[in-house]
Structures are given as structure tokens and as C-alpha cells.
OpenMM code with the backbone's topology and positions (N, CA, C; nanometers):
from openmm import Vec3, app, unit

residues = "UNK UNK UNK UNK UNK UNK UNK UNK UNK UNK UNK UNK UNK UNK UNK UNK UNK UNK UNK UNK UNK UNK UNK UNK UNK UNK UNK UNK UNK UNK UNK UNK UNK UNK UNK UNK UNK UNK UNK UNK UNK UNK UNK UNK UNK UNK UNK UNK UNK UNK UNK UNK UNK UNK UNK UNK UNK UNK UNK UNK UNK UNK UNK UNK UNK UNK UNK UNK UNK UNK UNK UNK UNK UNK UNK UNK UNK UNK UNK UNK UNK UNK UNK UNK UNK UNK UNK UNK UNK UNK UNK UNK UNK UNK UNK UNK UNK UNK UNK UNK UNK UNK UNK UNK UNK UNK UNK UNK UNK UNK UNK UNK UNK UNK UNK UNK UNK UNK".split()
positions = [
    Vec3(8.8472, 18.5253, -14.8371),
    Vec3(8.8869, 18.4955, -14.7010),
    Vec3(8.7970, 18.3876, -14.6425),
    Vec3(8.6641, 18.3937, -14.6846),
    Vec3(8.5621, 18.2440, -14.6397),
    Vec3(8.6409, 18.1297, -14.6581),
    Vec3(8.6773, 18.1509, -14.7690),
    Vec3(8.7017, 18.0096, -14.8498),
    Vec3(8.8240, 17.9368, -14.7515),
    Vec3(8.9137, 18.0346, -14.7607),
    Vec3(9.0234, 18.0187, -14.7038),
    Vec3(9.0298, 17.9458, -14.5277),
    Vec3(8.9215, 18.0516, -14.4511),
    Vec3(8.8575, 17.9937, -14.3249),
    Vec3(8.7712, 17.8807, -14.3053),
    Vec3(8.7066, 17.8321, -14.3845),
    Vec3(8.5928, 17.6852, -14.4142),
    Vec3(8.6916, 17.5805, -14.4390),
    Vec3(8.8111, 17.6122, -14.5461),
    Vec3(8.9177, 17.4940, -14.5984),
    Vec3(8.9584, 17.4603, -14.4602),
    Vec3(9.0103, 17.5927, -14.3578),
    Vec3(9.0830, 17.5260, -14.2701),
    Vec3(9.0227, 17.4863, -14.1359),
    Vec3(8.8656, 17.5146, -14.1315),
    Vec3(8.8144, 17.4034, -14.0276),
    Vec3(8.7620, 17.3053, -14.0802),
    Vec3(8.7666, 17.2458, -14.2671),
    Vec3(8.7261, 17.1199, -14.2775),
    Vec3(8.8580, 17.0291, -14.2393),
    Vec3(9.0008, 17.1196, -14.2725),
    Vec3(9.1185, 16.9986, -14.2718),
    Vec3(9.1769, 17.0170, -14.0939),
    Vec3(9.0769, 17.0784, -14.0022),
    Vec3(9.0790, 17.0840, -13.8436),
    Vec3(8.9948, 16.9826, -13.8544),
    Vec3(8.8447, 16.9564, -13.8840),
    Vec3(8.7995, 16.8750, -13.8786),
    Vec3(8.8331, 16.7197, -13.9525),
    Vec3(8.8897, 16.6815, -14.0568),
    Vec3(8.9587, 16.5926, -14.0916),
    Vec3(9.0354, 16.5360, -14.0025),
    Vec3(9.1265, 16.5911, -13.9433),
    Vec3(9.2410, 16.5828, -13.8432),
    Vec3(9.1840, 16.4691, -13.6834),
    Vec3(9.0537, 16.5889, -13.6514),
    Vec3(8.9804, 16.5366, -13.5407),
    Vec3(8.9329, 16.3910, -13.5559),
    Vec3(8.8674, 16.3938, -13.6952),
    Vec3(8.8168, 16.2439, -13.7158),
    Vec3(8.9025, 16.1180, -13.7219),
    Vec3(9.0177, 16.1904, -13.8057),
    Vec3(9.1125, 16.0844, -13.7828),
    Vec3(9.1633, 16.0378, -13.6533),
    Vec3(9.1888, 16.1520, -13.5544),
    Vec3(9.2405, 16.0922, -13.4060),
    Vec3(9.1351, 16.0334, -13.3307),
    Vec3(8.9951, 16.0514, -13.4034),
    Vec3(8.8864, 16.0021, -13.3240),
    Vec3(8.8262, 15.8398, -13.3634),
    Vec3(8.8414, 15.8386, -13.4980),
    Vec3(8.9066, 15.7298, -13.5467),
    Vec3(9.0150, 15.5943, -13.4558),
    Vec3(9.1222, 15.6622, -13.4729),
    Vec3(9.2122, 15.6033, -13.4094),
    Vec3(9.1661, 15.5426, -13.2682),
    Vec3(9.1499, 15.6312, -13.1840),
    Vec3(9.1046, 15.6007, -13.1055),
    Vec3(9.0123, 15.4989, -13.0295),
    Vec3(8.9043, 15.5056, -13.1686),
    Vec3(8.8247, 15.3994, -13.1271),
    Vec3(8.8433, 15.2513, -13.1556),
    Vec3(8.9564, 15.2632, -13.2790),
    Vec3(9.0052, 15.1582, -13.3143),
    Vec3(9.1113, 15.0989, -13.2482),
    Vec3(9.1565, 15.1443, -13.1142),
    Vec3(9.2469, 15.1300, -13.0020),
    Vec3(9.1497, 15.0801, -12.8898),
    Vec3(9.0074, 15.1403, -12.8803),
    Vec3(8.9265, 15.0845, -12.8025),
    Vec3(8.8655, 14.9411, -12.7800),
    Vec3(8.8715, 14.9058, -12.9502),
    Vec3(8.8565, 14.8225, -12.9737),
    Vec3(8.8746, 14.6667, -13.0090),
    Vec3(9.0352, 14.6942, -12.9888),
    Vec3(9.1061, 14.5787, -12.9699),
    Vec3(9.1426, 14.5938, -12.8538),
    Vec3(9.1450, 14.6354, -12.7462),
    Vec3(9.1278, 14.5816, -12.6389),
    Vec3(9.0652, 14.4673, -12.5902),
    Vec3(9.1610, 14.4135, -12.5149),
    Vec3(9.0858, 14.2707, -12.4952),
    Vec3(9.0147, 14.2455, -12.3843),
    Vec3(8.8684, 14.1967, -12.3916),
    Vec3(8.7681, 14.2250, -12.2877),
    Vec3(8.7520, 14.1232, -12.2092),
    Vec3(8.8261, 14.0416, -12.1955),
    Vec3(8.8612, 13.8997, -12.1311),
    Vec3(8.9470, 13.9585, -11.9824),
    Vec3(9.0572, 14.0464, -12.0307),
    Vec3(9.1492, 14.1003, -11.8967),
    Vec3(9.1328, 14.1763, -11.8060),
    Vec3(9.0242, 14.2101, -11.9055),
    Vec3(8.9290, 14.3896, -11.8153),
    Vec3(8.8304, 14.3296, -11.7330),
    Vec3(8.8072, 14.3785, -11.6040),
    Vec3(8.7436, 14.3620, -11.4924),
    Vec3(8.6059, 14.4178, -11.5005),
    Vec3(8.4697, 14.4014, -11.4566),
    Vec3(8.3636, 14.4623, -11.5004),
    Vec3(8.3558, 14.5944, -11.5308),
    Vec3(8.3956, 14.6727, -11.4531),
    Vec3(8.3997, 14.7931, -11.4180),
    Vec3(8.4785, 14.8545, -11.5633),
    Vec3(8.5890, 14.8323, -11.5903),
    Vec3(8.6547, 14.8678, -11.6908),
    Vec3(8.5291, 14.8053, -11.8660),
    Vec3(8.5278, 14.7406, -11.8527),
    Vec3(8.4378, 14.6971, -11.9316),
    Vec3(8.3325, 14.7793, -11.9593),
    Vec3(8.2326, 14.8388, -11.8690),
    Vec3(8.1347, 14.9443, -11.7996),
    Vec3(8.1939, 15.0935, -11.8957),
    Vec3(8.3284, 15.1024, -11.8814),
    Vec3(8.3719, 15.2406, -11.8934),
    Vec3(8.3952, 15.2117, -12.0631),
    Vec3(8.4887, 15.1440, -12.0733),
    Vec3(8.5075, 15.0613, -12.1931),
    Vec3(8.3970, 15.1492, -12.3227),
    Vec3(8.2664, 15.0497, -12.2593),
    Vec3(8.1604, 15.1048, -12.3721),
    Vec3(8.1228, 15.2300, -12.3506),
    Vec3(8.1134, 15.2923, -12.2296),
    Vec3(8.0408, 15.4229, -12.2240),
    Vec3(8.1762, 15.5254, -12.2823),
    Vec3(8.3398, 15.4794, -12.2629),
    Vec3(8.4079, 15.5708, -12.4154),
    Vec3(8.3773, 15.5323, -12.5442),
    Vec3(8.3382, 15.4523, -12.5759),
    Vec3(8.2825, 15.3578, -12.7058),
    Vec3(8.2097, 15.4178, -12.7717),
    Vec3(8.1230, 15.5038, -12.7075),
    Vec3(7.9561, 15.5197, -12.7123),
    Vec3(7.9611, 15.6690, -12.7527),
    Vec3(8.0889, 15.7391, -12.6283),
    Vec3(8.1015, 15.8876, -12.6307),
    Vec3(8.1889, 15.8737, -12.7517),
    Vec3(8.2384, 15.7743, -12.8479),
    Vec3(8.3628, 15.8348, -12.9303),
    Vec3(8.2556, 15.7865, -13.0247),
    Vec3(8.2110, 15.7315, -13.0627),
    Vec3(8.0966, 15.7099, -13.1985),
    Vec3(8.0028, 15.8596, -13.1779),
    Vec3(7.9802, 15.9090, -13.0704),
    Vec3(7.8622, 16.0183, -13.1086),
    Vec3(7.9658, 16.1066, -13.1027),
    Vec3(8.0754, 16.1366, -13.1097),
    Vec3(8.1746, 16.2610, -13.1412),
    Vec3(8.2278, 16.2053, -13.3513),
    Vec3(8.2522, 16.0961, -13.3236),
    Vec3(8.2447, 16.0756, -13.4497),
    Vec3(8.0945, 16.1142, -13.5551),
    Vec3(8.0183, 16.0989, -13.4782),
    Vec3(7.8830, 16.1045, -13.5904),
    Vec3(7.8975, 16.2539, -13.6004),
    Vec3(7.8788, 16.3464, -13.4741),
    Vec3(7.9039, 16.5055, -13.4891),
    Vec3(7.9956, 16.5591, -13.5987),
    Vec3(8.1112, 16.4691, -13.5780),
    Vec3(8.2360, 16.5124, -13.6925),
    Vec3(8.1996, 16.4841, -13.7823),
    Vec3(8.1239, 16.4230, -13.8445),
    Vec3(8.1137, 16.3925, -13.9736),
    Vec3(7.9720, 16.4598, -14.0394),
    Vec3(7.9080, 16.5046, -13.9381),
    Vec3(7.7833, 16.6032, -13.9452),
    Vec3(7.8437, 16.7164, -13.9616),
    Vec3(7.9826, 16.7934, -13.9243),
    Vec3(8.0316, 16.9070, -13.9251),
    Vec3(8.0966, 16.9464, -14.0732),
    Vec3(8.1481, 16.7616, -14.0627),
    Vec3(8.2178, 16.7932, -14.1965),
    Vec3(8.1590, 16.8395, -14.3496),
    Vec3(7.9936, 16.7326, -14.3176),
    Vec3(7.9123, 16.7948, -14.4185),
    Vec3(7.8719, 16.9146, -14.4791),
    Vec3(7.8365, 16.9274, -14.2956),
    Vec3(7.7723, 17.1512, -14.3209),
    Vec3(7.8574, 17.2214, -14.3643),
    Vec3(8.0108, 17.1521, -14.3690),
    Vec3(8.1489, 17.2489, -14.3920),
    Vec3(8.1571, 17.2990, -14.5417),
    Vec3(8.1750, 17.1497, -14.5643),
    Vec3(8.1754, 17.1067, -14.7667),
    Vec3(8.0133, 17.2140, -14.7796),
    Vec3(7.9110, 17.2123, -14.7589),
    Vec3(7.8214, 17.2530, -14.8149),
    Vec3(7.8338, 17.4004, -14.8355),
    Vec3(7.9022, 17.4603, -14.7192),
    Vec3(7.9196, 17.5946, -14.6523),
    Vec3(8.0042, 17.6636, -14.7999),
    Vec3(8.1554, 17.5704, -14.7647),
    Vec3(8.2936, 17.6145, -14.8791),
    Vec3(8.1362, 17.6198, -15.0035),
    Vec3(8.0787, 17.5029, -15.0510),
    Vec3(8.0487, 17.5079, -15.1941),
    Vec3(7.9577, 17.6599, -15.2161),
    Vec3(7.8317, 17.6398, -15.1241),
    Vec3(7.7663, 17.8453, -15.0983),
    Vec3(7.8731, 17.9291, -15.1333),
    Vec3(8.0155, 17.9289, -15.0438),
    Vec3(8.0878, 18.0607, -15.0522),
    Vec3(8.1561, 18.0843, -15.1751),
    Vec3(8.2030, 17.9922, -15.2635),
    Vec3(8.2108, 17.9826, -15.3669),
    Vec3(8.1600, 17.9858, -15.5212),
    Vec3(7.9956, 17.9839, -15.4873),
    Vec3(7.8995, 18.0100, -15.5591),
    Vec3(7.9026, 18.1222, -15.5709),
    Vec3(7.8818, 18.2059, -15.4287),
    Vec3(7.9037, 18.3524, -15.4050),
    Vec3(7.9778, 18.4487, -15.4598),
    Vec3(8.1148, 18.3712, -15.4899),
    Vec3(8.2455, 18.4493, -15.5223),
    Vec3(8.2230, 18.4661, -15.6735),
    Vec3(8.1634, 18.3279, -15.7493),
    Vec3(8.1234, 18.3526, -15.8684),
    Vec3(7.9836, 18.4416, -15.9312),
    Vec3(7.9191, 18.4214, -15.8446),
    Vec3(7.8296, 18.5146, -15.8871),
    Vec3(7.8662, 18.6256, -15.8644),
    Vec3(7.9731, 18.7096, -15.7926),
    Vec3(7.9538, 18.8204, -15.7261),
    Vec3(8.0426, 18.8780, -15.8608),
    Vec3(8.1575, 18.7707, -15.9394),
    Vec3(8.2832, 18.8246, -16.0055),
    Vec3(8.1849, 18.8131, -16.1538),
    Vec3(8.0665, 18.7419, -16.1928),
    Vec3(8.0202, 18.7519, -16.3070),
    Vec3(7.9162, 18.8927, -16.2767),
    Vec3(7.8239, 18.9020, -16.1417),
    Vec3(7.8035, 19.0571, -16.1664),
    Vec3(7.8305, 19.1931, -16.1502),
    Vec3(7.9926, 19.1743, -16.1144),
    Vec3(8.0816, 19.3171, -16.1557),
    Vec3(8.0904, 19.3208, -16.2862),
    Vec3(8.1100, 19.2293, -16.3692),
    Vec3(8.1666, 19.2129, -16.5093),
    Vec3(8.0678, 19.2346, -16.6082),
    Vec3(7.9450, 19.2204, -16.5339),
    Vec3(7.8574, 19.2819, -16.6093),
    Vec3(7.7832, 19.3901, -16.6154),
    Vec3(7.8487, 19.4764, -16.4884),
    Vec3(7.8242, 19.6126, -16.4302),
    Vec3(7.9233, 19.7256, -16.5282),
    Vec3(8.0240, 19.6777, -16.5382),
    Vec3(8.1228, 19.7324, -16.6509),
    Vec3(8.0696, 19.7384, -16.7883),
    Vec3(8.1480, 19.8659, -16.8291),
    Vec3(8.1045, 19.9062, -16.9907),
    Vec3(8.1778, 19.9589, -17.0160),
    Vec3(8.2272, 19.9339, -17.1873),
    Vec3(8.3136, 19.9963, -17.2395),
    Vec3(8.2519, 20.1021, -17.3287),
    Vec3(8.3220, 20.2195, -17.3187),
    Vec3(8.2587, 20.3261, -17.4848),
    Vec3(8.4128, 20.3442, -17.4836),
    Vec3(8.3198, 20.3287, -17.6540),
    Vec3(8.5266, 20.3806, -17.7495),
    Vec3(8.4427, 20.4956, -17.8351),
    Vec3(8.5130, 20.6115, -17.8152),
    Vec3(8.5124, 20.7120, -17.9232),
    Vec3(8.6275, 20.7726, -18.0462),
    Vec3(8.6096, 20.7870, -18.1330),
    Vec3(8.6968, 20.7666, -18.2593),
    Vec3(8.6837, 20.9475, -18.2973),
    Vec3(8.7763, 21.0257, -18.2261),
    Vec3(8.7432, 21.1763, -18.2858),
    Vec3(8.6182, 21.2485, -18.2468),
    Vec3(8.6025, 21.3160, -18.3358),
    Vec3(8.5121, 21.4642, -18.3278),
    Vec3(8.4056, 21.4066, -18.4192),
    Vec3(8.4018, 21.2841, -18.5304),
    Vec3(8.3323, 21.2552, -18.6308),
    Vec3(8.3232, 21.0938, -18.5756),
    Vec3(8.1900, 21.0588, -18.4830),
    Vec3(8.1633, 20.9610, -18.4267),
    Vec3(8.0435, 20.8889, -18.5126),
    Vec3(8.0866, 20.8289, -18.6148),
    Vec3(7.9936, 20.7520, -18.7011),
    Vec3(8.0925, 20.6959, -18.7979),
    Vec3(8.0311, 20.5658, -18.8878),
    Vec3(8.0871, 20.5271, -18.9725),
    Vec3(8.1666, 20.4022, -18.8997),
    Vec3(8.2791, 20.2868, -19.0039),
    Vec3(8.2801, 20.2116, -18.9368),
    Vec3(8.4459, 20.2332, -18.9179),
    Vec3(8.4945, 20.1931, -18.7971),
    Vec3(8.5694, 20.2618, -18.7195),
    Vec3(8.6351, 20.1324, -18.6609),
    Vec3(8.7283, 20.0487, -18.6454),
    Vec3(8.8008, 19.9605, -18.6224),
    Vec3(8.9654, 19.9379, -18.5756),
    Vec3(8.9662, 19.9044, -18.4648),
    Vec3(9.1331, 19.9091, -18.4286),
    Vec3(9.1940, 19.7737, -18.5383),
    Vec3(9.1887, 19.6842, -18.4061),
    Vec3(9.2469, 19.5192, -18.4227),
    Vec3(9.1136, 19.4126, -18.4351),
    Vec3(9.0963, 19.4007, -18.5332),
    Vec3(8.9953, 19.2663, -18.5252),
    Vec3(9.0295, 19.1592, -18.5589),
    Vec3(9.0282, 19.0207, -18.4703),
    Vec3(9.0807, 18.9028, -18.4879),
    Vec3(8.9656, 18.7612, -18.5348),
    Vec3(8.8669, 18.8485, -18.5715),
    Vec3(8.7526, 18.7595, -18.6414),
    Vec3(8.6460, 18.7963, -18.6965),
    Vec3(8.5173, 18.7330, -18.7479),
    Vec3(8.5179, 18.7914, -18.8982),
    Vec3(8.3964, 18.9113, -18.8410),
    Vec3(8.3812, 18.9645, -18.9216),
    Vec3(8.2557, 19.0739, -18.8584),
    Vec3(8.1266, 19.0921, -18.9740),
    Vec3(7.9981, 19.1198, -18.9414),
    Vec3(7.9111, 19.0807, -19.0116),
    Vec3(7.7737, 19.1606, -18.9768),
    Vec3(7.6595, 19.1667, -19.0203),
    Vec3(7.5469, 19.2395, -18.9892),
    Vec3(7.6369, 19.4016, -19.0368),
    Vec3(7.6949, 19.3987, -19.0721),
    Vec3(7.7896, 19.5400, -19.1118),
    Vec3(7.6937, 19.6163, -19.2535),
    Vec3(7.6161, 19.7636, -19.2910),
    Vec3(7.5925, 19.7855, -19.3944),
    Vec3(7.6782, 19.9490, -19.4237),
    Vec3(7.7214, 19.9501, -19.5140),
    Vec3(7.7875, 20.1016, -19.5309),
    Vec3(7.6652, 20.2029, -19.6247),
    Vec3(7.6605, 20.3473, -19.5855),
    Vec3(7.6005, 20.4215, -19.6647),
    Vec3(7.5686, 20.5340, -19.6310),
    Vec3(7.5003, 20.6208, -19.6470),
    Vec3(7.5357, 20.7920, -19.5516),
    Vec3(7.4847, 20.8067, -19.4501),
    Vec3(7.4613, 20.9258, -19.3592),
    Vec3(7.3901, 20.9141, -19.2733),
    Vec3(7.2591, 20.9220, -19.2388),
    Vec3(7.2229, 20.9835, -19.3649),
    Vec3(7.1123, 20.9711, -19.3794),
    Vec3(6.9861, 20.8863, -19.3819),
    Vec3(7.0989, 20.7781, -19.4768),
    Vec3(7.0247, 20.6441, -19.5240),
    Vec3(6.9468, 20.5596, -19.4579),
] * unit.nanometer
topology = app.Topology()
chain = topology.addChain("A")
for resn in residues:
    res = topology.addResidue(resn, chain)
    for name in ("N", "CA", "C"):
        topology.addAtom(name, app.Element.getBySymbol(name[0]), res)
């Protein structure tokens, strides 16, 4: 469920940058010849506020990616130490010794036969 919640405020945050983006690139062809001081004045101080919302967004986007990659580390470590919390025992009857084999699909070895004693 992390994973799932981090994906979807990096592609909220994607979204933002792009309209913030846009934006400034609308700011910026504006032509500063028609604009009156005052507009000019405002001009840069949205200029100014959309570059430090851009720098934030892209500071967010980092901690995001870093965040997803942690929660994902997590998920793997957490699924390699159930798997190694698990154990199998196979018992073969009332006479549990000797060598004892279902399906084997490769070769087997360190194997010695002889009583129980031996």
C-alpha cells in the first residue's frame, strides 16, 4: 500500500511541475515592452514565487523517488525474511532413516549408503 501511495504523490507531483512549468514559460514570453512598471514589478515577484515552487517540487520529487526506493527495499527484505523463517520437514513412515526420495530433477551427491550403525 506505500508503494502504491508514494507512486501517486510522485505522478501528483509530476503533474504540479508540469503546470508550474507551463506557467512560467507563459510568464516568460510576455512581452515587457507593453507592461507598465508596476506589472513588470509583479511580473518578477510571480517569476520568483514560481521558480521557488518549482525548486520545492523538484525537492519533493526527490524525497519521493528516495522514499518509493526505502519502501521497496522494505518489501524485499521483509518477503526474503519470511522465506527464511519457513521450514520444511518431510517424514517417510514409522522407519525415518535411509535414503528416501520423491521427484528429483537433478543430480544428488555427498550421498553414502550403509547401516545404521556405521
Amino acid at each position: 500500500m506505500k508503494e502504491a501511495e508514494i507512486t501517486g504523490a510522485i505522478a501528483a507531483t509530476d503533474k504540479q511541475l508540469t503546470e508550474v512549468e507551463s506557467t512560467l514559460g507563459e510568464l516568460r514570453l510576455t512581452d515587457a515592452s507593453q507592461e507598465g512598471v508596476q506589472n513588470v514589478e509583479d511580473k518578477e515577484k510571480a517569476l520568483e514565487q514560481i521558480k521557488e515552487e518549482q525548486i520545492a517540487l523538484d525537492s519533493s520529487r526527490i524525497l519521493l523517488q528516495e522514499l518509493l526506493s526505502k519502501a521497496r527495499e522494505e518489501v524485499v527484505s521483509r518477503a526474503a525474511t519470511e522465506s527464511q523463517d519457513r521450514s520444511t520437514k518431510v517424514t517417510f513412515g514409522n522407519q525415518n532413516s535411509g535414503f528416501q526420495i520423491g521427484i528429483s530433477n537433478g543430480p544428488i551427491s555427498g550421498i553414502s549408503f550403509g547401516g545404521k550403525g556405521a
